[in-house]
C-alpha positions in Angstrom: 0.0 0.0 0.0 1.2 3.6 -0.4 2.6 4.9 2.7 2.9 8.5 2.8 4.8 8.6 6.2 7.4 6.5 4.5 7.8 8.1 1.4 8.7 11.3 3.9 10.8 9.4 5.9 12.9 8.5 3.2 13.6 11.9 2.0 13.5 13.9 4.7 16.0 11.9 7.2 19.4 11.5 7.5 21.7 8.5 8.2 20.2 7.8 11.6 17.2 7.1 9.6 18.6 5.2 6.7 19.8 2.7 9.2 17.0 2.0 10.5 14.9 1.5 7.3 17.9 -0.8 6.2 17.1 -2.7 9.7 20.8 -1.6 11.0 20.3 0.5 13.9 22.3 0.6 16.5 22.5 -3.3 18.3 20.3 -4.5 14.7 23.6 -5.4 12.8 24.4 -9.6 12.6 27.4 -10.4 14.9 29.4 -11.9 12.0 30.3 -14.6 14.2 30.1 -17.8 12.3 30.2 -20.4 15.0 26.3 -21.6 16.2 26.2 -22.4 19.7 24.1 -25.6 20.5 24.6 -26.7 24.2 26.2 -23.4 26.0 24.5 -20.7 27.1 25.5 -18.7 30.1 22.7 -19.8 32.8 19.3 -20.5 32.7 18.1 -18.8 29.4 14.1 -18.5 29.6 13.9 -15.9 32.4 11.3 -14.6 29.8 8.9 -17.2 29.6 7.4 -18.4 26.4 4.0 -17.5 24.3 2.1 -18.4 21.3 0.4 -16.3 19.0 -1.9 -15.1 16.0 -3.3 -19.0 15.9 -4.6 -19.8 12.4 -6.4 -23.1 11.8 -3.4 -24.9 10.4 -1.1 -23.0 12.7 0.4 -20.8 15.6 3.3 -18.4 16.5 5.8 -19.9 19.3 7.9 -17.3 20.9 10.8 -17.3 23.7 13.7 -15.1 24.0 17.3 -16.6 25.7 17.7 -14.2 28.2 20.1 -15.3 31.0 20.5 -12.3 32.3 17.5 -10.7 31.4 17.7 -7.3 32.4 21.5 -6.8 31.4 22.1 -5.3 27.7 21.0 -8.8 25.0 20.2 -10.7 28.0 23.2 -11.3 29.2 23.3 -13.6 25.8 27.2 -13.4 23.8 27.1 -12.3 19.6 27.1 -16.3 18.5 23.8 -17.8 17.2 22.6 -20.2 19.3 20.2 -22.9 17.9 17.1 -23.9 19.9 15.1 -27.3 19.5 11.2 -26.9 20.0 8.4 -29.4 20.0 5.0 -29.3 19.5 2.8 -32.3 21.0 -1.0 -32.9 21.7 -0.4 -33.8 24.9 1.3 -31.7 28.0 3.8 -35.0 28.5 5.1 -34.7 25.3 4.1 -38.2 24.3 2.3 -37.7 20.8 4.7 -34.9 19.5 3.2 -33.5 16.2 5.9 -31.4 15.0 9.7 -30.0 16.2 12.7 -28.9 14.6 15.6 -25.8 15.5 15.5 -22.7 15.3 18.3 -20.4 15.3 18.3 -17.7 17.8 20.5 -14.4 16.6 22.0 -11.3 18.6 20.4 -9.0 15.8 17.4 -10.3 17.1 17.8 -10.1 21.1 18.2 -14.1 20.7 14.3 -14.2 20.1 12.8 -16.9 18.4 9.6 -16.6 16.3 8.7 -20.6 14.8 5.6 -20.5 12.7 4.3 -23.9 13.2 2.3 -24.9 10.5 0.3 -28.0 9.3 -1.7 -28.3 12.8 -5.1 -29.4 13.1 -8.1 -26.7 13.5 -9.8 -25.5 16.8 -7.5 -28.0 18.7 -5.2 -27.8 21.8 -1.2 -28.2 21.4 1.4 -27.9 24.0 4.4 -26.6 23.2 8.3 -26.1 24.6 11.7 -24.9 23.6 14.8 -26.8 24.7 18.9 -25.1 24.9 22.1 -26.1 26.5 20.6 -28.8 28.6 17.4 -26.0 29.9 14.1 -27.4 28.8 11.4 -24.1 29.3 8.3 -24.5 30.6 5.7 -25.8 28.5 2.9 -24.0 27.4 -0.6 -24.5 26.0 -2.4 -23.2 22.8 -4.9 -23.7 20.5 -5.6 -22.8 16.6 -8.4 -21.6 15.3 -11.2 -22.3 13.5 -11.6 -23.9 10.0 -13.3 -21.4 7.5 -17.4 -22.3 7.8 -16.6 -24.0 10.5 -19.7 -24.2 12.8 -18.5 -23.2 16.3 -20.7 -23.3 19.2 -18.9 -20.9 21.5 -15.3 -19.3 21.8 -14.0 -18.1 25.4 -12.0 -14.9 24.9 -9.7 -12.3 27.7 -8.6 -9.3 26.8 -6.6 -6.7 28.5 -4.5 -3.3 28.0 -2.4 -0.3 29.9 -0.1 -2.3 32.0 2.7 0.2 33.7 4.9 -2.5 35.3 5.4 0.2 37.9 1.9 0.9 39.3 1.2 -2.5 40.3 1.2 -5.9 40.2 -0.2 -8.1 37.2 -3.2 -10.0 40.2 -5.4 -9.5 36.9 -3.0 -11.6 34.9 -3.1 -14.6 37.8 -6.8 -15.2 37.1 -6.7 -14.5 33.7 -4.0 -17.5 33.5 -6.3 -19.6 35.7 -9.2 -19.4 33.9 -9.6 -21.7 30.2 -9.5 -18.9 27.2 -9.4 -20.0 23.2 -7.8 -16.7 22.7 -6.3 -13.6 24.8 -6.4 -9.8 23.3 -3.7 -7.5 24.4 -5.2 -3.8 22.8 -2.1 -1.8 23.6 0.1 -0.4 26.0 2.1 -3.4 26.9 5.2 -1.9 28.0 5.1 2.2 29.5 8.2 4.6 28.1 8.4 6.0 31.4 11.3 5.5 33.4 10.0 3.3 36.0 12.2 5.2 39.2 14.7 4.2 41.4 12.4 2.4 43.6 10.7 0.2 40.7 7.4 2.8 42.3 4.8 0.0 43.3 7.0 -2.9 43.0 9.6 -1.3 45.6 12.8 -2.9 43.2 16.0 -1.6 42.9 16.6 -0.2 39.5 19.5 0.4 37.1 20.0 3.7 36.1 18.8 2.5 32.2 15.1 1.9 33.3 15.2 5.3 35.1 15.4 7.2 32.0 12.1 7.6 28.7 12.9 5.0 26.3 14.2 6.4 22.9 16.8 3.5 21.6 17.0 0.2 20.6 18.4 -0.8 23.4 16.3 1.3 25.8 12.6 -0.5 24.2 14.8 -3.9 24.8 15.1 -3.3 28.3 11.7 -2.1 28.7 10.1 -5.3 27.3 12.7 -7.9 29.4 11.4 -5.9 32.5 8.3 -6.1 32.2 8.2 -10.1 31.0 10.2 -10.7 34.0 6.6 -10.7 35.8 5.6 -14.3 36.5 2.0 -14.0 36.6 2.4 -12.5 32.6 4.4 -15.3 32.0 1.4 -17.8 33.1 -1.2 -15.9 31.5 1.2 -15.9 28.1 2.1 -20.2 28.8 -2.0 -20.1 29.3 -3.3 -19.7 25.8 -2.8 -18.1 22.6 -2.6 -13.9 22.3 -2.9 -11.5 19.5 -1.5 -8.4 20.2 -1.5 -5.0 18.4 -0.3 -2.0 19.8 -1.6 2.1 21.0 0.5 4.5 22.0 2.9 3.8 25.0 4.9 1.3 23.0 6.5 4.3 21.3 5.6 7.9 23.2 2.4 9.0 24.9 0.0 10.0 22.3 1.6 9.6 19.0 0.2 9.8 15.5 1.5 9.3 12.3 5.2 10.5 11.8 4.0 13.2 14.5 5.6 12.8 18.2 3.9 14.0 21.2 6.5 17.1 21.7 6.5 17.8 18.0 9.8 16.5 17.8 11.7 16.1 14.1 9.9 14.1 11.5 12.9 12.3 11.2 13.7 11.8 15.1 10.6 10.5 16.1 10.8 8.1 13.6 13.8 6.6 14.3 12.7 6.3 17.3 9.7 4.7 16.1 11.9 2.2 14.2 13.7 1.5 17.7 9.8 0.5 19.6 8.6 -1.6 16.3 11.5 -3.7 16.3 11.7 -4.1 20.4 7.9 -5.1 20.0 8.2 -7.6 17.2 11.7 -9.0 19.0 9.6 -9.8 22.2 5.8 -10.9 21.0 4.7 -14.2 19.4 4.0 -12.2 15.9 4.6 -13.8 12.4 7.7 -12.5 10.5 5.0 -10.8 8.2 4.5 -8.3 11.5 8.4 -7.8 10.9 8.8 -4.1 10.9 10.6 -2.3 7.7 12.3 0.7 9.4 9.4 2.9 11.2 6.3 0.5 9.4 4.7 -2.3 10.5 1.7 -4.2 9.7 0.1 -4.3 12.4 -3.8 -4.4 11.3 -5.1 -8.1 10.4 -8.1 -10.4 10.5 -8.6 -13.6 12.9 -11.6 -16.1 11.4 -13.3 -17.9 13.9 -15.6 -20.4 12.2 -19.0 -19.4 11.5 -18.8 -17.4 14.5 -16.3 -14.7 15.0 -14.4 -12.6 12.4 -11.7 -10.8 15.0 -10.3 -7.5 12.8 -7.3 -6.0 14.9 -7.1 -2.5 13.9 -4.2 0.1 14.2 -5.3 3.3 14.8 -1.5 4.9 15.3 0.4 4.7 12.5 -2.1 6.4 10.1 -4.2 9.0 11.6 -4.3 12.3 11.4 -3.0 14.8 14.4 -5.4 15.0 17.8 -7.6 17.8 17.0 -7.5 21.3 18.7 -3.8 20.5 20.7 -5.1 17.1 22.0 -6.5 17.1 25.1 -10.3 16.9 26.1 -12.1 19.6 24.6 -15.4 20.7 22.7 -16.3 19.5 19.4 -14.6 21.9 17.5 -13.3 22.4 13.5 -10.6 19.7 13.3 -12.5 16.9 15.2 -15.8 17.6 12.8 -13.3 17.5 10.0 -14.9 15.4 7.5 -11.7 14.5 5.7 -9.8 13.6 8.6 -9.2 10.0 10.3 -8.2 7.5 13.0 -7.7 4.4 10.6 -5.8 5.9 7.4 -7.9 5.4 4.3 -6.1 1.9 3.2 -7.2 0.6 6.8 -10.5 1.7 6.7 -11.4 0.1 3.4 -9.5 -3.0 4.2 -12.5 -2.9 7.1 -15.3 -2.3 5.3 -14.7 -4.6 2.6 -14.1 -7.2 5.2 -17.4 -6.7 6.9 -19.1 -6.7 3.5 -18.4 -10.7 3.5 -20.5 -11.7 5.7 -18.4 -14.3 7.7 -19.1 -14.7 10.7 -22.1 -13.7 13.1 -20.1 -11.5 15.3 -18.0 -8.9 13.3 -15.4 -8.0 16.0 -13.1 -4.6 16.1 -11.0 -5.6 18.3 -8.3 -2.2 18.7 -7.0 0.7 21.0 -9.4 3.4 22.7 -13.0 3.9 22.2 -15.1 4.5 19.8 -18.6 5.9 21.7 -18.5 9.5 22.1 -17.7 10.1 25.9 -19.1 14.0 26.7 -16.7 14.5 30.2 -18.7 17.8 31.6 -21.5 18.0 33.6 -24.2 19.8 32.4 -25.2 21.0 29.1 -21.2 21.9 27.8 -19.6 19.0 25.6 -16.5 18.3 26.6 -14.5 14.5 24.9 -11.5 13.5 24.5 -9.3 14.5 21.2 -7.4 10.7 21.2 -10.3 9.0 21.0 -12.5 8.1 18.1 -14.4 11.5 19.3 -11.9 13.5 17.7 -12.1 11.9 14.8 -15.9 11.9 14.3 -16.4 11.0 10.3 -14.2 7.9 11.4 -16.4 7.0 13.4 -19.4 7.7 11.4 -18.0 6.1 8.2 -17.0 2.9 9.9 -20.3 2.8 11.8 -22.4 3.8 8.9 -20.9 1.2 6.7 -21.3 -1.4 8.6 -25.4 -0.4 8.8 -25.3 -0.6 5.2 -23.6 -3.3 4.9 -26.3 -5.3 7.1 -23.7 -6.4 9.3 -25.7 -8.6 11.8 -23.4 -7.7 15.1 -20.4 -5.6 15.4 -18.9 -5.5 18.4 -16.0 -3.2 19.6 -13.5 -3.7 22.4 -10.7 -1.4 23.1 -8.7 -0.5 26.0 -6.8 3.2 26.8 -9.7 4.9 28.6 -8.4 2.8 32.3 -11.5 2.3 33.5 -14.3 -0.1 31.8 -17.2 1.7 30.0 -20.2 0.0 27.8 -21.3 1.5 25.3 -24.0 1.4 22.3 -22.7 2.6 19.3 -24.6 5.2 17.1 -23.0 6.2 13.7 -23.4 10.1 14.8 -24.4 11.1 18.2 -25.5 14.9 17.0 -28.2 13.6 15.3 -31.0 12.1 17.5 -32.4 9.7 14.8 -29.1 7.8 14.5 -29.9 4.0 15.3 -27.6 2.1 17.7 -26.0 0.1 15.4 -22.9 -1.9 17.4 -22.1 -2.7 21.1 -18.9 -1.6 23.1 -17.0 -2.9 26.0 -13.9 -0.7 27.3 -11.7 -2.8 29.4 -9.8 -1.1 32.3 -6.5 -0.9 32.7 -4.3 -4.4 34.2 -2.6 -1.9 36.8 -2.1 2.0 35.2 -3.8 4.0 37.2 -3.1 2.2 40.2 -5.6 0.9 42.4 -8.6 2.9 41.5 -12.4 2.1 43.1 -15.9 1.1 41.6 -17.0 4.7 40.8 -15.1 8.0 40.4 -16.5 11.6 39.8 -15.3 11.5 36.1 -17.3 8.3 35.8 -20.4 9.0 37.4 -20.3 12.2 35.0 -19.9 10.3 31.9 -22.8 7.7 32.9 -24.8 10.7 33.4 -24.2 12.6 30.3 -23.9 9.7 27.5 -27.2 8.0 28.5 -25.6 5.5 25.7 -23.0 4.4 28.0 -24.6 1.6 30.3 -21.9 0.7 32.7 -18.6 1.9 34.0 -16.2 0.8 36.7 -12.5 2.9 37.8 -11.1 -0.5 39.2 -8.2 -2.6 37.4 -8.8 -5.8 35.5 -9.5 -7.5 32.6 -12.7 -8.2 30.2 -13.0 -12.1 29.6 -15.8 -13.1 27.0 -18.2 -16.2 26.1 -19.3 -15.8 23.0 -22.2 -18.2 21.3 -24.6 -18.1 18.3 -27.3 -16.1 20.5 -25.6 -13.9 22.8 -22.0 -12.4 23.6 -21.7 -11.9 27.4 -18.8 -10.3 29.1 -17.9 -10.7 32.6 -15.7 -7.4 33.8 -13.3 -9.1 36.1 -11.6 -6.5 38.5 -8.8 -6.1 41.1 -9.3 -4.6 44.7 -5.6 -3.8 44.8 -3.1 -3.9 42.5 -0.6 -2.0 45.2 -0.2 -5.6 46.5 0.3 -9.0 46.1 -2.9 -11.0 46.6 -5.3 -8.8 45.1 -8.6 -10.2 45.1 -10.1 -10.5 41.6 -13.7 -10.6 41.2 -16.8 -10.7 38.5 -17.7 -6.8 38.9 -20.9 -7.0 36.1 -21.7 -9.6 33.6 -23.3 -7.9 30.6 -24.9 -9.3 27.5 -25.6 -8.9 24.0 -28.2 -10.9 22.7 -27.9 -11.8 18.3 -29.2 -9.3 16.4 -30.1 -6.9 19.2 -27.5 -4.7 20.0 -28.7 -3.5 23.3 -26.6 -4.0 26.4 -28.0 -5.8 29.3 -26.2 -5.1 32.8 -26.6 -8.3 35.1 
């Protein structure tokens, strides 16, 4: 597709730049050494657990990372290759192994490994493990999707979002990893480019000096990541099932878009450093080599089919929208946000949607992507006050996408996002100005798995917006996740939360379980 960000990245940067599009930044370039290691490494190597990812219905992404050292600069790893044997059974012994080879893990690539298994069976379960210098990892479970047409009587779903490593502990993640799930969203916000301080904040850790500081290199994203996968109870939730995992803004800077930084930086700055956070996120996630970024682009928007039942589109609503209208911020509806030629989605993206949705697929169409899109008026009283990140400052987004998929006769769409930390449902109108506009989708906002801290069932800012959107039917300021049973009549969501994510042994509990019933999209609070 035509990319307009990279055509001015290519002429308007220098040769920071042209590295990066060349995939040779900084601690990118191949070690040279020509010796593959096959039984040394220096310590236990999967401090970073394992995952699988993007399941298809022949196949699935496993991912580890040899990381003896994890938080030291490439883990602690040496520049040789080392080679890493994997299996994949149908049983958690390891008895009926369906298919295993090597993989080569490279310094150019943090010593990650990404194996696309292929010729599995659809909608089954496989466990999975990765062996090195006498270390065998731990195993993990997953499952592949769907064939196409299959009929599928229900899918279990989790997804989550906004996870500062330094305002809490993952609890959220514990009971996610308990619990049996087909499939796990993350919707952005993985990592924070904060410095996390001295102290670790929450998590009351000594820190090195390197996590202190805003992450702008290679190297700095690197670290991030291998901090925050350090957490055990993200390791079980990622061993638990497979994820698919897009990104919003945190993985790069607070409140990107486009080629445009939050501090208006240099075109050609920010997206080097842009190049730096795509690669750190592909190095560390269980992502096909097709998500392999090309300097500071990445595919990041693709479809999940589900049987019969679910069509799962992951959107990216980052790398190809317009600037936050009006200086960003929350603000009135005002010139920019009306705009009727300006967008969230990019044009490619958005037609790449619609078409998909004019298929016909599935029963559930599913957006599943970053912040929301239900206009959220923040002021009490007659003023309109919403937020210029979200899909309200980008209204003829919102209006196209919702309007197309009215005249497309899609049966259900469904959106779930994350950002907002705190959980808000929502029924979706196509334009909230105009009183006629049918509700035409269903939303569920999940909260945040600790940013934010620990919260409480209702804040003033969300009894205002529950009094001034009467389309918003529920919303909650505590931390958790959204986990999701999903049949041919009704998609109900249970809205897990955390009392405290300041310690331990939160206690997570079922805060509302809300439904949708097929071809009714009204929300029901139970």
């Amino acid at each position: 597709m035509d990319n307009p960000t990279r055509r001015k990245f290519l002429t308007v940067t220098g040769a920071a730049a042209a590295l990066a599009l060349a995939g040779t930044l900084p601690g990118l370039t191949a070690s040279g050494a020509t010796t593959v290691d096959t039984d040394r490494v220096p310590g236990y190597p999967f401090t970073l657990g394992i995952a699988s990812g993007d399941p298809l219905p022949d196949a699935v992404v496993i991912w580890t990372r040899l990381a003896p050292k994890p938080l030291d600069p490439f883990g602690g790893m040496n520049d040789r290759p080392v080679s890493v044997r994997w299996e994949v059974a149908e049983d958690d012994r390891f008895r009926r192994i369906v298919r295993s080879g090597t993989a080569l893990a490279r310094r150019e690539e943090s010593h990650s490994v990404h194996v696309d298994v292929r010729g599995l069976r659809p909608w089954r379960h496989y466990f999975y493990r990765f062996h090195v210098g006498g270390h065998s990892s731990p195993v993990g479970r997953t499952r592949t999707s769907p064939a196409p047409h299959q009929s599928v009587a229900a899918v279990s779903l989790a997804y989550a979002s906004c996870q500062a490593w330094y305002e809490g502990f993952y609890t959220a993640y514990r009971d996610m990893a308990a619990k049996d799930h087909d499939v796990v969203f993350h919707l952005g916000d993985y990592i924070y480019e904060y410095g996390v301080g001295a102290d670790g904040g929450l998590r009351k850790q000594d820190m090195a000096v390197d996590f202190q500081r805003e992450t702008t290199t290679l190297d700095d994203y690197r670290g991030r990541y291998a901090l925050y996968k350090t957490d055990p109870d993200l390791q079980a939730a990622h061993a638990a099932a497979p994820w698919v995992i897009t990104i919003d803004d945190h993985e790069v800077e607070n409140n990107w878009a486009g080629d445009i930084s939050e501090n208006n930086d240099p075109v050609a700055q920010f997206l080097v450093r842009r190049a730096n956070a795509f690669r750190a996120w592909w190095e560390h996630q269980p992502v096909r080599v097709a998500q392999l970024p090309t300097g500071p682009d990445v595919q990041m928007y693709r479809r999940f089919q589900y049987g019969d039942l679910i069509r799962f589109n992951v959107l990216d609503t980052r790398q190809y929208r317009d600037d936050q209208a009006a200086g960003d911020g929350t603000k009135a509806p005002n010139a920019g946000s009306l705009d009727p030629n300006r967008t969230i989605t990019g044009a490619a993206q958005e037609k790449w949607l619609l078409d998909g949705m004019a298929q016909h697929s599935a029963r559930w169409e599913v957006l599943a992507h970053q912040t929301a899109i239900a206009q959220l008026d923040t002021a009490a009283g007659p003023s309109v006050l919403v937020p210029m990140d979200t899909w309200d400052g980008y209204v003829a987004s919102r209006k196209r996408v919702l309007g197309g998929a009215q005249d497309r006769k899609v049966r259900n769409l469904v959106s779930i996002a994350g950002d907002l930390h705190r959980s808000v449902a929502s029924e979706l109108r196509p334009d909230y100005a105009d009183p006629s506009s049918p509700v035409v989708a269903t939303e569920f906002v999940g909260t945040s798995i600790t940013s934010g801290q620990d919260g409480m069932d209702l804040d003033a800012g969300g009894q205002t917006i529950l009094d001034e959107n009467p389309h918003v039917k529920f919303g909650n300021f505590q931390r958790g996740y959204v986990r999701c049973e999903v049949t041919p009549r009704e998609w109900t969501a249970d809205y897990r939360v955390v009392d405290k994510v300041s310690v331990r042994d939160g206690k997570v509990t079922t805060r509302a379980k809300l439904t949708v019933e097929d071809r009714v999209p009204a929300i029901h609070v139970h």
